[in-house]
N, C-alpha and C positions, 0 to 999 in steps of 0.2 A: 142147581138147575132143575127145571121142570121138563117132563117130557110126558106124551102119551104117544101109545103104540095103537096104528091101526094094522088091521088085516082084510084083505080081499082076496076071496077065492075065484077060482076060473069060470062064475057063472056072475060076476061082479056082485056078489051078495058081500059086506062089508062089515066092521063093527070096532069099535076104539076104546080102548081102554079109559079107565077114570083115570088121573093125573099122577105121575110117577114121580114123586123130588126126591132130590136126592141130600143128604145129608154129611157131613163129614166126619172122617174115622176119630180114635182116640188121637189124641196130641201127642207127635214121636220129637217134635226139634220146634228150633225157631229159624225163621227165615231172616237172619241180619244181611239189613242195605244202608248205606251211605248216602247222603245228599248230595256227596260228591264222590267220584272215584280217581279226579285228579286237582286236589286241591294246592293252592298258596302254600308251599311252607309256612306253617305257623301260625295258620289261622284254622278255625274250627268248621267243625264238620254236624251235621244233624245225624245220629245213629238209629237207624229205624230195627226193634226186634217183636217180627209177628210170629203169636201161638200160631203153629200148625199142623196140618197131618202129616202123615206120608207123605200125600201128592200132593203138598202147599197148601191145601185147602185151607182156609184162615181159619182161627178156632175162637170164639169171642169168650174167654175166662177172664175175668179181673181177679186183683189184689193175690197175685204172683208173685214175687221177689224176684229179680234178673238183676244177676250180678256181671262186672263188666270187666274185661281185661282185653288188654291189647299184645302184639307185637311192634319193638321195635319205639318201646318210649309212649309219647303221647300224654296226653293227662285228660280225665274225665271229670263234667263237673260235679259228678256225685260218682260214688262206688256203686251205688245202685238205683232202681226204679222197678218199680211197680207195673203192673198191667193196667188195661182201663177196662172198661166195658166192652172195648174190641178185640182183649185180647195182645195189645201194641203196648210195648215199651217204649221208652224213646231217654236219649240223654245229649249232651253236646260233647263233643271229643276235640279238644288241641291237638292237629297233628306235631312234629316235629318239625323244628325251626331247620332241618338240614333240605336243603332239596335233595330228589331223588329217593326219600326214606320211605320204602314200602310198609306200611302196616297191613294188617288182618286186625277185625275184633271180634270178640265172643261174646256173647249172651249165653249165661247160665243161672238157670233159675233153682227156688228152691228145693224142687222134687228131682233135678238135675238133667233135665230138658236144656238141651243145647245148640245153640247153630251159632256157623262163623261167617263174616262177612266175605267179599270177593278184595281184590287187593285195593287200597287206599293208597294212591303214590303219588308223592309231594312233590309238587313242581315252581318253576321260578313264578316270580309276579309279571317278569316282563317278560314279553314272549317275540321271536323274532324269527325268520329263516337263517339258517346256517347250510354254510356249505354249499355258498352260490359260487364258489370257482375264484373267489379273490378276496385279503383281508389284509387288513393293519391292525396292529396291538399297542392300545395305548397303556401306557405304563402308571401303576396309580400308587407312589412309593408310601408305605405304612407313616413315615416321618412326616407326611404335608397332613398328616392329622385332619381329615377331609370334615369336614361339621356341614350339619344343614340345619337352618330354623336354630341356631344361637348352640346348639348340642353336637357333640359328636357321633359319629358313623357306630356304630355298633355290629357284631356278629350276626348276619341274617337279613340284614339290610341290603338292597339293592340300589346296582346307578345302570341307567340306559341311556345307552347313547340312539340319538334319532336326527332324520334328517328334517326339510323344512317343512313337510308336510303331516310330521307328527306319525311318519311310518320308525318304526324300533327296528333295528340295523346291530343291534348288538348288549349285551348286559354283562353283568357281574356279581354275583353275590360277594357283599365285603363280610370278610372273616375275622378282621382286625386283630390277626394274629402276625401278618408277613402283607410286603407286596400285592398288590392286586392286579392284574392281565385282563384287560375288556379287549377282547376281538372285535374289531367292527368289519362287519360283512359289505363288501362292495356287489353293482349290482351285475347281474347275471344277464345281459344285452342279449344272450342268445335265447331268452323267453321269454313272453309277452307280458306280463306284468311284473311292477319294478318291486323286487324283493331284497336291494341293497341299497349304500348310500350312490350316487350317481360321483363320477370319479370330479374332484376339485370342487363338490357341496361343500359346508359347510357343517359342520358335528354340534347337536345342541344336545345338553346332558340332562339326565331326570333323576331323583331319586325314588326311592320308595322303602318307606319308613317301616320294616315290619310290626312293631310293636302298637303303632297307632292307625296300620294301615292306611297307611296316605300317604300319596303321589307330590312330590315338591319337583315343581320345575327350574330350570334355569340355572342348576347347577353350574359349581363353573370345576372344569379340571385341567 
């Protein structure tokens, strides 16, 4: 930042200083951010880690080494990265295929400058209100061997159930270890917009493929 300081005394006689910038301290941490802080199970994330001061202040060093570790699993596309001429690291993160799995990451470089991100918490692909006041559970037995697109369901894959206007009313992550229980949310008539299925609709099912990330409609269960 640039500043200049005037002063005026009580006869308005006046006078301003020549330009004051300000500069930034030695380099104490890094500031790690995420592209996302509540992503897809399973898909990846952009890890942002900038040199900087004490107070944030960016620090532009290149050809740094920042090495990279997580909580909580995940996979990075390199163990490490480099600075650039701003000072930024940057690499791609896999989070975990579980929903719900919090990470944190760390950027630690070679002179051992470090900072950790804020939490990364994995969430489903399909997204729906719950706990509008009414539901049925349809039952999705491990044996019907459920396939979509000539393949089988796989651990991490999701099915949502939706009504005719393409509102989602309910999901499932399939674990393809046991049974699977999709809730479907009925809708809540005592609040102005429709947040479930409407009672005696009709249920059309979706999947979504975690590995290829893509959405198949018209699932049948």
């Amino acid at each position: 930042s640039v500043y200049a300081v005037t002063g005026t005394d009580n006869s308005s006689l006046t006078g301003t200083s020549p330009n004051i910038t300000t500069v930034p301290g030695p380099a104490t941490k890094y500031v790690v951010t995420s592209s996302s802080s509540t992503p897809v199970a399973g898909r990846p994330v952009t890890i942002t880690a900038q040199l900087a001061d004490a107070n944030n202040n960016p620090i532009a060093t290149s050809g740094k080494t920042v090495t990279w570790s997580s909580t909580n699993a995940g996979s990075f596309s390199s163990p490490t990265s480099p600075t650039n001429g701003s000072g930024v690291a940057t690499v791609s993160f896999t989070t975990s295929n579980t929903v719900g799995t919090v990470h944190t990451v760390t950027a630690t470089d070679n002179t051992s400058l470090t900072g950790t991100s804020g939490d990364i918490t994995t969430q489903m692909y399909f997204t729906f209100t719950a706990n509008t006041g009414n539901n049925a559970t349809v039952g999705i037995p491990l044996s019907a061997e459920p396939t979509i697109a000539g393949s089988p369901l796989v651990a991490g894959d999701e099915i949502g159930a939706f009504d005719s206007t393409g509102l989602c009313v309910g999901a499932v992550v399939w674990d393809a270890a046991g049974n699977a229980a999709l809730t479907v949310w009925g809708d809540n008539d005592q609040t102005g917009p429709v947040d479930g299925i409407k009672v005696g609709a009709k249920i059309k099912y979706r999947v979504w493929r975690q590995s290829a990330n893509t959405e198949y409609p018209n699932f049948l269960v």
